[in-house]
Every structure is written in C-alpha cells, then in structure tokens.
C-alpha positions in Angstrom: 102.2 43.1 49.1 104.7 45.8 51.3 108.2 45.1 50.7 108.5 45.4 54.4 107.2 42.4 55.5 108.4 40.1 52.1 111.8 41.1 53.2 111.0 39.7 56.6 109.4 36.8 55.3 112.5 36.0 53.4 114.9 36.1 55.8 112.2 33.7 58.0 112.0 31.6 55.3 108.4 31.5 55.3 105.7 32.6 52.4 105.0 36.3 52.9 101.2 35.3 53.2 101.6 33.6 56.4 103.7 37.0 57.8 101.2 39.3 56.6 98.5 37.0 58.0 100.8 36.8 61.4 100.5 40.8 61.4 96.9 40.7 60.7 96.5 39.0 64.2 98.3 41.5 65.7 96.1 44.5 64.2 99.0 45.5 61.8 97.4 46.6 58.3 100.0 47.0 55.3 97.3 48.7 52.9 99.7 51.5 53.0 102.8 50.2 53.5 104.7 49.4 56.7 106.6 52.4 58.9 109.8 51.4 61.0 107.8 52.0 63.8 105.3 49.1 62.7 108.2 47.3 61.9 110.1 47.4 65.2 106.8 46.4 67.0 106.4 43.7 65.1 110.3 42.4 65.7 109.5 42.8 69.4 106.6 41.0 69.6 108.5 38.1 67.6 111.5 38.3 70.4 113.9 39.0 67.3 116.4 42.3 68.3 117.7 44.5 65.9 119.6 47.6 65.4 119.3 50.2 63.2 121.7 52.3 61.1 121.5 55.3 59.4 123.5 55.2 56.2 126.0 52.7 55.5 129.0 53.6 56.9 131.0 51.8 59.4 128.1 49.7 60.1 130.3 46.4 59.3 128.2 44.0 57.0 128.7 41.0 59.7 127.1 37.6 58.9 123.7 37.5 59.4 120.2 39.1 58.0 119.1 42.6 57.4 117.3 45.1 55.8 118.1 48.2 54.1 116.0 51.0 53.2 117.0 52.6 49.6 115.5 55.2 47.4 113.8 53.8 44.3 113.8 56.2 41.2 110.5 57.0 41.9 111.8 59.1 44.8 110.0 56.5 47.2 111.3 54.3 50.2 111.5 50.4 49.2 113.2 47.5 51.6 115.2 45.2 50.3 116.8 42.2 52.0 120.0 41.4 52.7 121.8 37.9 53.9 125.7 37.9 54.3 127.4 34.8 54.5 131.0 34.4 55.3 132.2 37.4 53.3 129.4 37.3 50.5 126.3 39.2 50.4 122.9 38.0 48.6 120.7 40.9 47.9 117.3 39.6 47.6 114.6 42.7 46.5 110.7 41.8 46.2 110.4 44.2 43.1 113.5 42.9 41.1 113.5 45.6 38.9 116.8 47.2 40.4 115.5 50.6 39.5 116.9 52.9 42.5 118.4 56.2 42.8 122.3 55.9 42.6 124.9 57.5 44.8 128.1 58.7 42.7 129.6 55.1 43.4 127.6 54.0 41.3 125.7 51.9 44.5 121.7 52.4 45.9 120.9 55.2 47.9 120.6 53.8 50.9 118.9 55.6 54.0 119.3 53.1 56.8 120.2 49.2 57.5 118.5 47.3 60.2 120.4 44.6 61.4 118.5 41.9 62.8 119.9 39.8 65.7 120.4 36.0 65.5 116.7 34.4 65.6 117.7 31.1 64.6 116.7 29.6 68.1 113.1 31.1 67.6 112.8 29.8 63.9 115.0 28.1 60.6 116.4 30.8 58.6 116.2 30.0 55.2 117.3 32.4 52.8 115.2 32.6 49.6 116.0 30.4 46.4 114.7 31.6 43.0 112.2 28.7 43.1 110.0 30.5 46.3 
C-alpha cells in the first residue's frame, strides 16, 4: 500500500483498505504512489482543508493531525503521520523501520507538513493503537 493514503487512513481511523477503496471510486490509482496533487484532490473532495508547509520551521505543531513528507535513506519521499495532542506528538509511520535521511539535529529530513483542518464533524478521529 502508498504511505499516502495509510497516513490518511490513520488519522480517519479507518482500515486503509476502505480509503484506498474510497479513492478507487473516485478514479484515484496508487500503483505508483500518491502525488500532493492527488492528495489535495482527494482532501477536497472529502470537505477536509488543509495547509501545506514547506520545511518545518515556524509552522507551530498545534493540536490536531498532519502529515509530513521526509526523505527515507533510500533518497525517496515517504509520508508519515503525525497527531499532537496537548503538547505531545505521536508519530505514527506505515513502514516502522525509522530509516530516513537525518538533518545535523540529529531529526528526519523533512520536506513539507500538511496540516489538516479539524474534520471531526465529518468523521471520528481515532488515532491508531498498536493493535490496528
């Protein structure tokens, strides 16, 4: 599966089978992996804003859910998912193998952070537990 759309179905709380499927509908194919541009269609068809950031500075890690775009040490995009509660932040990454490209802070390389808007109204966030 993309990374792209486990990261979404995470922070929907849903199985990533029923998102993919839900893209299927819409014509969106992740055989090759999901482009922002696929991505922010398929956010606005959902109703769910969001707001992207290159980098990570001064983007102000707020509550709520997004997804960052790091460089794994294959020299390849990945997503991973991010849910901040109060002042901690869960990282939750489909691969779990924590293998990315470092900066000199010792942190991931990360390109951009999309900040998804509140969507609770449209569906129950749930964010992932070990055990899904």
């Amino acid at each position: 599966m993309s990374c792209v759309p486990t990261c979404l179905a995470m922070a929907f709380g849903v199985n990533p089978k029923v998102l993919i499927a839900d893209m299927a509908e819409l014509g969106i194919g992740i055989n090759k992996g999901v482009t922002r541009r696929v991505e922010s269609f398929y956010l606005s068809h959902r109703g769910i804003g969001y707001e992207r950031f290159l980098g990570y500075e001064n983007i102000g890690l707020g509550r709520g859910h997004y997804l960052a775009e790091i460089v794994n040490t294959k020299a390849l995009m990945h997503c991973i998912y991010l849910y901040v509660k109060n002042d901690e932040i869960v990282v939750f990454d489909p691969n779990k193998d924590g293998s990315y490209l470092l900066t000199t802070d010792n942190e991931p390389r990360v390109m951009c952070f999309t900040r998804l808007d509140d969507f609770s109204d449209l569906i129950k966030p749930t964010p992932p537990t070990e055990d899904k």
